[in-house]
DRENTIBA-430563 format. One record per residue: residue number from 1; residue in three letters; x negated, z negated, y negated of N, C-alpha, C, O in turn. Coordinates in pm, 1 decimal. Layout:
N
{pos=NUM	code=ALA	nu=X	nw=Z	nv=Y	cau=X	caw=Z	cav=Y	cu=X	cw=Z	cv=Y	ou=X	ow=Z	ov=Y}
...
END
This chain:
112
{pos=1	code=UNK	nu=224.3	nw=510.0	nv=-680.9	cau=344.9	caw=535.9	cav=-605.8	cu=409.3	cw=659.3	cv=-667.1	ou=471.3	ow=655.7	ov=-773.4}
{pos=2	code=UNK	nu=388.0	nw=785.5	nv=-582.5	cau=479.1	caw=902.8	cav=-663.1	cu=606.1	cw=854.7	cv=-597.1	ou=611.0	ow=802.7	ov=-485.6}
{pos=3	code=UNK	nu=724.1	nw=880.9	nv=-689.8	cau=875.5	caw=901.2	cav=-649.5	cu=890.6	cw=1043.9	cv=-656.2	ou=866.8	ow=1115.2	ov=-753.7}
{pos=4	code=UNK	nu=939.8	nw=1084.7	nv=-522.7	cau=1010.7	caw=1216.7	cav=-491.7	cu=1146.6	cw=1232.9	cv=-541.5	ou=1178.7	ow=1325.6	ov=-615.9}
{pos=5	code=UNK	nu=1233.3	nw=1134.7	nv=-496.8	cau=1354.5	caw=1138.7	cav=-543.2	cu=1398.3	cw=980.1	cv=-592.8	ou=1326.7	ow=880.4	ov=-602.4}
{pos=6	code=UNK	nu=1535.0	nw=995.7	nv=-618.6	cau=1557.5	caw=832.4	cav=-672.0	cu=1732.9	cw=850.7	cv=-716.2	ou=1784.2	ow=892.1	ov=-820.2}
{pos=7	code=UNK	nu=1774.5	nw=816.1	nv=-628.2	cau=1940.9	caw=787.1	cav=-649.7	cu=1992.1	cw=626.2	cv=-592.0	ou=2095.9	ow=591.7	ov=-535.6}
{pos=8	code=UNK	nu=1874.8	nw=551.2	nv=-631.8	cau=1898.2	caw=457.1	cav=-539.5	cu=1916.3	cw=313.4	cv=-701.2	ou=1873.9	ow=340.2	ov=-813.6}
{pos=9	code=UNK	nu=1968.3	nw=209.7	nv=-674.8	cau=1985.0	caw=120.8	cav=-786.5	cu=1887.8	cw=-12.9	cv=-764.0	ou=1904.3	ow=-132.3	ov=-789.0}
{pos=10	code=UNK	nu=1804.2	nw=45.8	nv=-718.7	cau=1625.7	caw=-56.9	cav=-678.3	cu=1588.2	cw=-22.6	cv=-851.2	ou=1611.8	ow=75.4	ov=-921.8}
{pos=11	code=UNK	nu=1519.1	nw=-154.5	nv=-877.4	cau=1380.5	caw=-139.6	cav=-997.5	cu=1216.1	cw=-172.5	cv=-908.5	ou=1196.4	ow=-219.1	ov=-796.3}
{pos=12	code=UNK	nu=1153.2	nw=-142.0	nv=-977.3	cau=955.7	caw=-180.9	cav=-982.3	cu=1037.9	cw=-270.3	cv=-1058.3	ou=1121.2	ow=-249.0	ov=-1146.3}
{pos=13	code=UNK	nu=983.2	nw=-405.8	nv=-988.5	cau=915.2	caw=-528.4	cav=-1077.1	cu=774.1	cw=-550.4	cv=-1072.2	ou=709.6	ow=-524.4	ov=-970.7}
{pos=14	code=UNK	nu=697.6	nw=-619.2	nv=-1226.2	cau=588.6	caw=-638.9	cav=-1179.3	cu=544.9	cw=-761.7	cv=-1303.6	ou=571.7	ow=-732.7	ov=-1420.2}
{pos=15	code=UNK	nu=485.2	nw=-882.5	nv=-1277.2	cau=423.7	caw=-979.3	cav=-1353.9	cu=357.7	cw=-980.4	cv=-1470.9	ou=241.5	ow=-1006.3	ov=-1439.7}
{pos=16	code=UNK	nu=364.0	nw=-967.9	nv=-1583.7	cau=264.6	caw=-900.2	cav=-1684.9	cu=162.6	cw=-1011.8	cv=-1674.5	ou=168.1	ow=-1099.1	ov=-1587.9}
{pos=17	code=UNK	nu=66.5	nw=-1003.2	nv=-1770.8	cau=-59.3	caw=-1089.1	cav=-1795.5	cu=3.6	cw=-1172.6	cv=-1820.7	ou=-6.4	ow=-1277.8	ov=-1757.6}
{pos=18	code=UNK	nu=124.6	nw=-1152.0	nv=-1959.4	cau=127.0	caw=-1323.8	cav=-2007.1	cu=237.9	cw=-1422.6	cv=-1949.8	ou=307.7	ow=-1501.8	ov=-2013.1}
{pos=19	code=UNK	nu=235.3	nw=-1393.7	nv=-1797.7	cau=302.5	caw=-1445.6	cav=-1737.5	cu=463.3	cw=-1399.4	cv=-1734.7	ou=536.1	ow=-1447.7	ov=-1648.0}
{pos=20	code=UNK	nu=494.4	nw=-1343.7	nv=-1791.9	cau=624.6	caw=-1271.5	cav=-1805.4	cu=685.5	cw=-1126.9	cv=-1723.6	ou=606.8	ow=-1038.5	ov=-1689.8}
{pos=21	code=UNK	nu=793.5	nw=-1119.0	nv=-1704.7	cau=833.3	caw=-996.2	cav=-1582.3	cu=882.0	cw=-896.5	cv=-1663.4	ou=944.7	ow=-903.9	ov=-1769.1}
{pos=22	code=UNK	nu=837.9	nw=-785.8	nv=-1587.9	cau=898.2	caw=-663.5	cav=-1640.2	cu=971.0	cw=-556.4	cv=-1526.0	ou=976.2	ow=-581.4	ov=-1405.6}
{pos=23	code=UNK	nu=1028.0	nw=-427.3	nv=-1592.7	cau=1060.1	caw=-378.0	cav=-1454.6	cu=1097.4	cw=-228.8	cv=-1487.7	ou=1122.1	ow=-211.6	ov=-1607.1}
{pos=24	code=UNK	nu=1105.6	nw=-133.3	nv=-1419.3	cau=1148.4	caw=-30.2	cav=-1470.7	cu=1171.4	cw=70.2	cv=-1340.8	ou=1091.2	ow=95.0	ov=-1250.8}
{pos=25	code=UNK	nu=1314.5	nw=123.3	nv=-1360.5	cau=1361.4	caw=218.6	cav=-1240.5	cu=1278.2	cw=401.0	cv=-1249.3	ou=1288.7	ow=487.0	ov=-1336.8}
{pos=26	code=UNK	nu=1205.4	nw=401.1	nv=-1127.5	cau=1098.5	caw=519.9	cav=-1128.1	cu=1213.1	cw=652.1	cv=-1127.1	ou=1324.2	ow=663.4	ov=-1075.4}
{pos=27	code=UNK	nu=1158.2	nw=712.2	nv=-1181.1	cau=1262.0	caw=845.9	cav=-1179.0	cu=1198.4	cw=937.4	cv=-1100.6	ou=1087.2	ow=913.4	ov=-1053.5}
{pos=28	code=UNK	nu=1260.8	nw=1047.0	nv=-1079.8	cau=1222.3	caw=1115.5	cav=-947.9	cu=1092.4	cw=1189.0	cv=-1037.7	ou=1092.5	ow=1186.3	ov=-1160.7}
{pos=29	code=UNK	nu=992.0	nw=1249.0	nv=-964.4	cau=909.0	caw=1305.2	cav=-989.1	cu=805.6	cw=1254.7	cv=-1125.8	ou=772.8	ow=1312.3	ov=-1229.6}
{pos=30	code=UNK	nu=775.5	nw=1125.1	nv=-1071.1	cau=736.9	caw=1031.1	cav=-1151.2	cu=596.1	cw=961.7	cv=-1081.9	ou=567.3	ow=970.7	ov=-962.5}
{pos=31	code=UNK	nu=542.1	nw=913.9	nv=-1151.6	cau=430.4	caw=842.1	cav=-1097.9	cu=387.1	cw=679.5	cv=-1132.8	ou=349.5	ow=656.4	ov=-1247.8}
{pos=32	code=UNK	nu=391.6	nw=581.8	nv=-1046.7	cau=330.9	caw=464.8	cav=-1086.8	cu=231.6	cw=392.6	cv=-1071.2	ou=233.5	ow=344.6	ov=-957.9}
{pos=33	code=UNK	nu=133.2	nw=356.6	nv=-1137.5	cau=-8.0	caw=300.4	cav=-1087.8	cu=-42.0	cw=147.3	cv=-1120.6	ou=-85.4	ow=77.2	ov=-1211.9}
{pos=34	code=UNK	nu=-5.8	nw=141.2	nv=-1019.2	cau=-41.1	caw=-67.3	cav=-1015.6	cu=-148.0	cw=-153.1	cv=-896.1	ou=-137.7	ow=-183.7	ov=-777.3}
{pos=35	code=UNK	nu=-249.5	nw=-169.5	nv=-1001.3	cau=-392.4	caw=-222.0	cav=-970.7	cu=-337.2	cw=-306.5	cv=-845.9	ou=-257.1	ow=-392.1	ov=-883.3}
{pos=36	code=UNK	nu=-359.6	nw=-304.9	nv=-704.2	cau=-297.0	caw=-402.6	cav=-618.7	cu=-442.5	cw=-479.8	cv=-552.9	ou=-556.6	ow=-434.2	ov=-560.1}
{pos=37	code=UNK	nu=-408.7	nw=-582.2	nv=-501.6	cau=-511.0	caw=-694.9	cav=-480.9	cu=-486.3	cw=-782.8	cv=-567.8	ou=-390.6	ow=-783.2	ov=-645.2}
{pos=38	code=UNK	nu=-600.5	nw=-888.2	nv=-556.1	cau=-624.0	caw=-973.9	cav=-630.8	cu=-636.8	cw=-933.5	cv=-804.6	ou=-599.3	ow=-998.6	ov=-902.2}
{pos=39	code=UNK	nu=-692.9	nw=-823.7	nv=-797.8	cau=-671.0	caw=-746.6	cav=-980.0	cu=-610.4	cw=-714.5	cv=-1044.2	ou=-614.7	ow=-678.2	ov=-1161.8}
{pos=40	code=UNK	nu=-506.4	nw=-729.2	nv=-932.9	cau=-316.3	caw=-669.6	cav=-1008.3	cu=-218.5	cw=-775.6	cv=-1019.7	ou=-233.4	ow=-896.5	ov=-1001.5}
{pos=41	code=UNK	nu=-130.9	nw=-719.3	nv=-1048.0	cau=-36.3	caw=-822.6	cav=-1098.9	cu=53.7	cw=-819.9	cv=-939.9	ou=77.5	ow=-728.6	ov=-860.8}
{pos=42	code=UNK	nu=75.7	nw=-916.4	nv=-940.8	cau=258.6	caw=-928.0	cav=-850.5	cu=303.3	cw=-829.5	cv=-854.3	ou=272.8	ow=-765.6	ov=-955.0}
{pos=43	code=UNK	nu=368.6	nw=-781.1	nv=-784.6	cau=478.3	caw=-647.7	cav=-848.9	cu=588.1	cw=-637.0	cv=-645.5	ou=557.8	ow=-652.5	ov=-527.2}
{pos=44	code=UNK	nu=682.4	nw=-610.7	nv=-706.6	cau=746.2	caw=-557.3	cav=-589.7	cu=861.0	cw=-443.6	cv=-597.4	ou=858.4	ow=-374.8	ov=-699.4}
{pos=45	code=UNK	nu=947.6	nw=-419.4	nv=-515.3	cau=1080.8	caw=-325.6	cav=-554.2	cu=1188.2	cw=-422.4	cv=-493.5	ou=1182.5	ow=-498.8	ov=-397.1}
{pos=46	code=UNK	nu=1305.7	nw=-388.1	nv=-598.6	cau=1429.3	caw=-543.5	cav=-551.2	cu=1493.0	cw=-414.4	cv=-414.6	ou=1456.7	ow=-299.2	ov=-390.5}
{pos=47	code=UNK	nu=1583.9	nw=-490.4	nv=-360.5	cau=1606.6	caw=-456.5	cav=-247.4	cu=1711.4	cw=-341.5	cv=-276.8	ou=1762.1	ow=-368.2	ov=-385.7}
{pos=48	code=UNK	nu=1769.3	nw=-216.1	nv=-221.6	cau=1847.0	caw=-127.3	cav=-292.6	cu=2019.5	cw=-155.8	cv=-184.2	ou=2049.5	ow=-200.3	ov=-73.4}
{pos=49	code=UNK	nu=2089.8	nw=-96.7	nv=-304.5	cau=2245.8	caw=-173.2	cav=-267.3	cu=2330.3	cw=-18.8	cv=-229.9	ou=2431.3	ow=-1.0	ov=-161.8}
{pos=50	code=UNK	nu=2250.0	nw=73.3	nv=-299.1	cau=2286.0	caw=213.3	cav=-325.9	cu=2211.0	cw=291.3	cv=-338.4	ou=2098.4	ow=290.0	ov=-388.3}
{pos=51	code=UNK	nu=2292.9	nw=396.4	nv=-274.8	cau=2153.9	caw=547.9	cav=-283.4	cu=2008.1	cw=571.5	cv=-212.3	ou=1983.9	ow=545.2	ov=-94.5}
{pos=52	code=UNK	nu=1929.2	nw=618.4	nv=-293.6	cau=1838.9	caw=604.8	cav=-166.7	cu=1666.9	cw=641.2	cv=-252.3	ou=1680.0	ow=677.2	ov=-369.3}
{pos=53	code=UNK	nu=1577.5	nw=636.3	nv=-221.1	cau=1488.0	caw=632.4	cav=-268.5	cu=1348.1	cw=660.5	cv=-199.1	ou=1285.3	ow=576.8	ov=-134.3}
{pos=54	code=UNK	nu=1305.9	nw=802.9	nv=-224.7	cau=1181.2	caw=852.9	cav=-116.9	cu=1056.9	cw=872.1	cv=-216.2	ou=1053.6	ow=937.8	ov=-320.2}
{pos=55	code=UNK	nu=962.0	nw=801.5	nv=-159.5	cau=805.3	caw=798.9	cav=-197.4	cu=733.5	cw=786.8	cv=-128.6	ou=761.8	ow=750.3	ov=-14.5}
{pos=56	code=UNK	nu=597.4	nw=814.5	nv=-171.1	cau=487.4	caw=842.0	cav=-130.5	cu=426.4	cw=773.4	cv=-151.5	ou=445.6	ow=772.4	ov=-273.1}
{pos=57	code=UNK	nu=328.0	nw=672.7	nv=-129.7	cau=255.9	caw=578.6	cav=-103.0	cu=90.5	cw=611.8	cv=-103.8	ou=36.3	ow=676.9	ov=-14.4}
{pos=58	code=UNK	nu=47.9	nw=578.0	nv=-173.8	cau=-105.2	caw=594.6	cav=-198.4	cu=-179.0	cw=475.9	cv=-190.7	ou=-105.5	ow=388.2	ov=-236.3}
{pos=59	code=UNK	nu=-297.1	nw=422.6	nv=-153.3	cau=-433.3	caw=383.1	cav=-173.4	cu=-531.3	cw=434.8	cv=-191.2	ou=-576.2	ow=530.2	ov=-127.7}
{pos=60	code=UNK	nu=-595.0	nw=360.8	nv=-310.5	cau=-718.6	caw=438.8	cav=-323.1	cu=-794.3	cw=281.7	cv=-292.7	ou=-746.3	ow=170.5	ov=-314.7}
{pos=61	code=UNK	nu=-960.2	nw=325.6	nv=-221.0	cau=-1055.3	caw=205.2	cav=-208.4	cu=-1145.5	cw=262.4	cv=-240.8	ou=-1144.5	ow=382.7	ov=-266.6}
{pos=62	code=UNK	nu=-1297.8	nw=147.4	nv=-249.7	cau=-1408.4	caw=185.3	cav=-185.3	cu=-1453.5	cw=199.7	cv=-92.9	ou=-1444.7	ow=99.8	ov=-21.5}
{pos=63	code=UNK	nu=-1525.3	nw=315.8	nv=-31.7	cau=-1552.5	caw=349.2	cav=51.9	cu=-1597.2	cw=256.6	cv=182.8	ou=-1575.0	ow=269.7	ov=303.1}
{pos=64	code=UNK	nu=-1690.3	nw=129.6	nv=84.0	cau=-1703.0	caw=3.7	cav=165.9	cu=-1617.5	cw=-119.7	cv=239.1	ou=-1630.1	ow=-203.7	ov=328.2}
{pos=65	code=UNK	nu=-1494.9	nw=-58.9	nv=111.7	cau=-1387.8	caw=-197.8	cav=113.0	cu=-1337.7	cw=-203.5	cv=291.8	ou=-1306.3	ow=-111.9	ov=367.8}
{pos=66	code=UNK	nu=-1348.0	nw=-361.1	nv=315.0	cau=-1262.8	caw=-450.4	cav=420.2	cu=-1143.7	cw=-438.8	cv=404.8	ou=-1103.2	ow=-458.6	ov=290.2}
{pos=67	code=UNK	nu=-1052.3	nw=-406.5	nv=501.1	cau=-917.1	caw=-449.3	cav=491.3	cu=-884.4	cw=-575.4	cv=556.8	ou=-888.4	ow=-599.1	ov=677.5}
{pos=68	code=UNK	nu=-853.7	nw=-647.8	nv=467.8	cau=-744.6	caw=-773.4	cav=413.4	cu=-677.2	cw=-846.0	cv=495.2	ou=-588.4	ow=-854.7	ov=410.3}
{pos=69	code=UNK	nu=-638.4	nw=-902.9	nv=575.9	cau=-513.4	caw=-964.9	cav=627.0	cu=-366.1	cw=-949.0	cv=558.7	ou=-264.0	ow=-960.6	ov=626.3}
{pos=70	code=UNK	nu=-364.1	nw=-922.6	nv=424.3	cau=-259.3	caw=-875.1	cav=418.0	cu=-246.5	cw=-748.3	cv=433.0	ou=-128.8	ow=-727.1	ov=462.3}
{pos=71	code=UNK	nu=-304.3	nw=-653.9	nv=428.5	cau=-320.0	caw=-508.4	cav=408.8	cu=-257.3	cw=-487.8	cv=560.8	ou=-170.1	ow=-401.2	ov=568.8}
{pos=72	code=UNK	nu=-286.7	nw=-546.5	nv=661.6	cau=-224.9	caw=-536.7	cav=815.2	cu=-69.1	cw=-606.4	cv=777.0	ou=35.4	ow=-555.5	ov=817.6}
{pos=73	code=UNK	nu=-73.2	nw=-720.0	nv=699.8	cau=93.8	caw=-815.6	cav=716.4	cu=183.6	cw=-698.4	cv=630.0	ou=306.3	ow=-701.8	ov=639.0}
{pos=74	code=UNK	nu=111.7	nw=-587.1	nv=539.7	cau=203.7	caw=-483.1	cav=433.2	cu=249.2	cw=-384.8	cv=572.7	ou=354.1	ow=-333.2	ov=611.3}
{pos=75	code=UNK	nu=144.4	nw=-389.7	nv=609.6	cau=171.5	caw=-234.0	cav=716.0	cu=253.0	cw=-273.5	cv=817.0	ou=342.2	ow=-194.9	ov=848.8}
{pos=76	code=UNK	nu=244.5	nw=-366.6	nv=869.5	cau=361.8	caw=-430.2	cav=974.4	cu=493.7	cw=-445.4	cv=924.5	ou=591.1	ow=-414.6	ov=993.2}
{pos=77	code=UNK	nu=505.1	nw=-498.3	nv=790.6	cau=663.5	caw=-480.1	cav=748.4	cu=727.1	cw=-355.6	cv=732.9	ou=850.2	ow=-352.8	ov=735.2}
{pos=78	code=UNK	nu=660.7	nw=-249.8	nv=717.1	cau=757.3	caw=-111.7	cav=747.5	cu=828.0	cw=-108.2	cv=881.4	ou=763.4	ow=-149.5	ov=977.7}
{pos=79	code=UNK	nu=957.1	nw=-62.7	nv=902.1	cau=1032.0	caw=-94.4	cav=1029.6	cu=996.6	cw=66.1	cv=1103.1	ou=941.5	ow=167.2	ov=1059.5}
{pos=80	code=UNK	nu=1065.1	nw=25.9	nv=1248.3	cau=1050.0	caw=191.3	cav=1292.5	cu=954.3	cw=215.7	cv=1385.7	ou=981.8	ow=307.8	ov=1462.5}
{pos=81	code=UNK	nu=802.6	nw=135.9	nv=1409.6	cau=680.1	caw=233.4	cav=1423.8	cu=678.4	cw=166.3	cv=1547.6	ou=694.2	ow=44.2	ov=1547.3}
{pos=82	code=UNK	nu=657.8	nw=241.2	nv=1678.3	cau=649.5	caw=184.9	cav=1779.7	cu=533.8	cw=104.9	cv=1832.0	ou=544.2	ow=18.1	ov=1918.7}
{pos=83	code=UNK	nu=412.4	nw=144.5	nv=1766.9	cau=282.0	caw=92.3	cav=1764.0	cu=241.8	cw=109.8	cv=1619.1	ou=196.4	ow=211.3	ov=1566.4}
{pos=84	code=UNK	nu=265.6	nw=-1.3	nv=1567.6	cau=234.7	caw=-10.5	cav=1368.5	cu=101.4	cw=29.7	cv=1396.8	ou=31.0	ow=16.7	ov=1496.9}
{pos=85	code=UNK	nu=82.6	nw=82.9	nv=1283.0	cau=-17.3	caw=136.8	cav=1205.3	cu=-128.8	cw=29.6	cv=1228.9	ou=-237.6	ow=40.9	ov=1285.4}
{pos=86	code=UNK	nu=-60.3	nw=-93.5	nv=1160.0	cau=-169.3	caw=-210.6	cav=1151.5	cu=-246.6	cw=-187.6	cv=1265.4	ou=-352.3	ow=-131.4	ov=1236.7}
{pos=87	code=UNK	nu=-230.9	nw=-212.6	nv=1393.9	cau=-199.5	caw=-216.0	cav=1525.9	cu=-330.3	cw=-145.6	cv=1541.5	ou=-434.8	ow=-207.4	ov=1562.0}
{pos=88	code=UNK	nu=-320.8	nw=32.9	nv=1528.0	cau=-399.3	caw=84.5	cav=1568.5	cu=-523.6	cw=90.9	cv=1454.4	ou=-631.6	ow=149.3	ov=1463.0}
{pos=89	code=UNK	nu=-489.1	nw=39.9	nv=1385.6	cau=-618.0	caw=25.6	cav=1258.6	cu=-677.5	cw=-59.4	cv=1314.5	ou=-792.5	ow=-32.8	ov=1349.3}
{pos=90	code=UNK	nu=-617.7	nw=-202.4	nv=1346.1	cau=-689.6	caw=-292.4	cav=1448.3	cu=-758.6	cw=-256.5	cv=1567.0	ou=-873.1	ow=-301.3	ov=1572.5}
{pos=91	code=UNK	nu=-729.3	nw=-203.0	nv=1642.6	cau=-809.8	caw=-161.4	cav=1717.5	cu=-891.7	cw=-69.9	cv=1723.3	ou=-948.9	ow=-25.1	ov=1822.6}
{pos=92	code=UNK	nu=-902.6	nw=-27.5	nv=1574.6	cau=-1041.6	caw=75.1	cav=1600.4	cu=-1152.6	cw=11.6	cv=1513.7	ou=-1271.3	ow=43.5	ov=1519.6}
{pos=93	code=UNK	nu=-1086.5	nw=-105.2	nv=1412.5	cau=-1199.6	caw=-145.9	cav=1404.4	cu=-1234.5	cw=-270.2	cv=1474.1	ou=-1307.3	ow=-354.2	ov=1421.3}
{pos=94	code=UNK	nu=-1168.9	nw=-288.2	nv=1627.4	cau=-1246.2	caw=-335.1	cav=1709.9	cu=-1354.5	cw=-281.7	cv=1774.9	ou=-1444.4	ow=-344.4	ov=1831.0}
{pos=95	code=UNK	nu=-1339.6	nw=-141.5	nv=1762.7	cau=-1427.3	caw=-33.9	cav=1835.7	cu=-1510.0	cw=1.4	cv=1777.9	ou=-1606.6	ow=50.5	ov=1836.2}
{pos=96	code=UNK	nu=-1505.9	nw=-11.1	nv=1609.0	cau=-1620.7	caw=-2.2	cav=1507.8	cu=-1594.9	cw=154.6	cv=1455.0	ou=-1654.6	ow=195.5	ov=1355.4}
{pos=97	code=UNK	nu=-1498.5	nw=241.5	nv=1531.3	cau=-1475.2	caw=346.3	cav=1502.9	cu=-1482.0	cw=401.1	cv=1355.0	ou=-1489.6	ow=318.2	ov=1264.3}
{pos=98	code=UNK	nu=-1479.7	nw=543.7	nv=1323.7	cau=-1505.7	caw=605.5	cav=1233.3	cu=-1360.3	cw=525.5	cv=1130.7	ou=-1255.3	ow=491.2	ov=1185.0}
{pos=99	code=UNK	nu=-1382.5	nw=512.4	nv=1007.3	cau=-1307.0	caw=465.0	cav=885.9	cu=-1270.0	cw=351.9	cv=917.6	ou=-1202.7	ow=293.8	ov=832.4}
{pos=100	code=UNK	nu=-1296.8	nw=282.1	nv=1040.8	cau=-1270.3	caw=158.9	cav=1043.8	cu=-1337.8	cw=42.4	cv=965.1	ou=-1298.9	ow=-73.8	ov=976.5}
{pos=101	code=UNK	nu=-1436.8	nw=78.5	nv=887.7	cau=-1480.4	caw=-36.4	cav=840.1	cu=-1578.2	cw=-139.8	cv=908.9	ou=-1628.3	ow=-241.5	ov=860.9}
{pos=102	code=UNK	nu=-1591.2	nw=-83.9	nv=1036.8	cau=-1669.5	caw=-159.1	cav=1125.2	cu=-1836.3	cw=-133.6	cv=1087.8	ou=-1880.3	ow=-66.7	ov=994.3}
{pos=103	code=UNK	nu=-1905.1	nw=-201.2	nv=1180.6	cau=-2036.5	caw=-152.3	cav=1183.2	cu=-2045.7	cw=-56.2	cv=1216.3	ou=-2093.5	ow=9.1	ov=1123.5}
{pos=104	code=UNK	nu=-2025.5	nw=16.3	nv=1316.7	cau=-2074.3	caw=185.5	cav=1347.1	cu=-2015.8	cw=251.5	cv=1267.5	ou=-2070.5	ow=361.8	ov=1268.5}
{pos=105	code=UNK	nu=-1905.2	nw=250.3	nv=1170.8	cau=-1848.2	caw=298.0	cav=1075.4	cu=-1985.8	cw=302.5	cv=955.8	ou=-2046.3	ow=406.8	ov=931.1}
{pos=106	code=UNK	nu=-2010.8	nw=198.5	nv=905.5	cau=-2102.6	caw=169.4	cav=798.5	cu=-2221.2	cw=306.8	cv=848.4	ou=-2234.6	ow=422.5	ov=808.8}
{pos=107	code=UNK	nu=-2293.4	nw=221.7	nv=955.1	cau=-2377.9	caw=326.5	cav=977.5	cu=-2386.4	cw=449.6	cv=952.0	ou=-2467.9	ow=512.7	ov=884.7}
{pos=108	code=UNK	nu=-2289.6	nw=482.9	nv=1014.8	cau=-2236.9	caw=597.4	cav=1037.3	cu=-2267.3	cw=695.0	cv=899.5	ou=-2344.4	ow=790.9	ov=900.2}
{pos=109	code=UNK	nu=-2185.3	nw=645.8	nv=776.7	cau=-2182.9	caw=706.2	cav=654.4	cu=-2309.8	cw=697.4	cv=581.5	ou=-2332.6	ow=760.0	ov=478.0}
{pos=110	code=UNK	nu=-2431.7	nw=578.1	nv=667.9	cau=-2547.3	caw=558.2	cav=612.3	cu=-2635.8	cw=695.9	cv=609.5	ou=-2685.6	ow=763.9	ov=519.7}
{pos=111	code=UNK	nu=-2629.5	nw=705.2	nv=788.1	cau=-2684.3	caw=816.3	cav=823.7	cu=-2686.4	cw=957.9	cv=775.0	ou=-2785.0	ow=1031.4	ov=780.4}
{pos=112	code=UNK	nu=-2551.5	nw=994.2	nv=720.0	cau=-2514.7	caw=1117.9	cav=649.5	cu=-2513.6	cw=1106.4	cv=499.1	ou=-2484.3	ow=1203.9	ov=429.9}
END
């Protein structure tokens, strides 16, 4: 998660191993990297009361990786999108389309 800016009074929370919470407010032009899936810990941002807070949002996968049922329930909670994201990710890998993850997708990258 790069933070662009950060005037906002939100923290990163996130679960440590030994079961214990931690948390820390991202400062602008900052970077955070938290293993997400099943390999990572919990982690979230508390809700902000003040100010405001702009980032950038990254995934990295394997090239093979399935997306998730939650990976569609994350993308649907962003507000705003007239046709979520999820939405049209869904339907292309109904279509098997390119990065969809589908079979003609697979192929696809076999071939080349």
């Amino acid at each position: 998660i790069l933070t662009l800016e950060n005037t906002a009074d939100c923290f990163t929370e996130w679960v440590c191993a030994d079961g214990g919470r931690d948390s820390a407010w991202t400062t602008p032009n900052s970077v955070l990297l938290v293993r997400a899936g099943e390999g990572g810990p919990s982690h979230r941002v508390t809700p902000v009361k003040r100010g405001e807070r702009t980032i950038v949002k990254l995934v990295f996968h394997e090239p093979d990786a399935e997306r998730s049922a939650s990976f569609y329930d994350h993308m649907n909670s962003f507000p705003g999108a007239q046709r979520s994201v999820a939405e049209r990710a869904r339907a292309l890998a109904e279509r098997g389309g390119p990065g969809s993850g589908g079979k003609a997708s697979r192929a696809a990258r076999r071939r080349s």
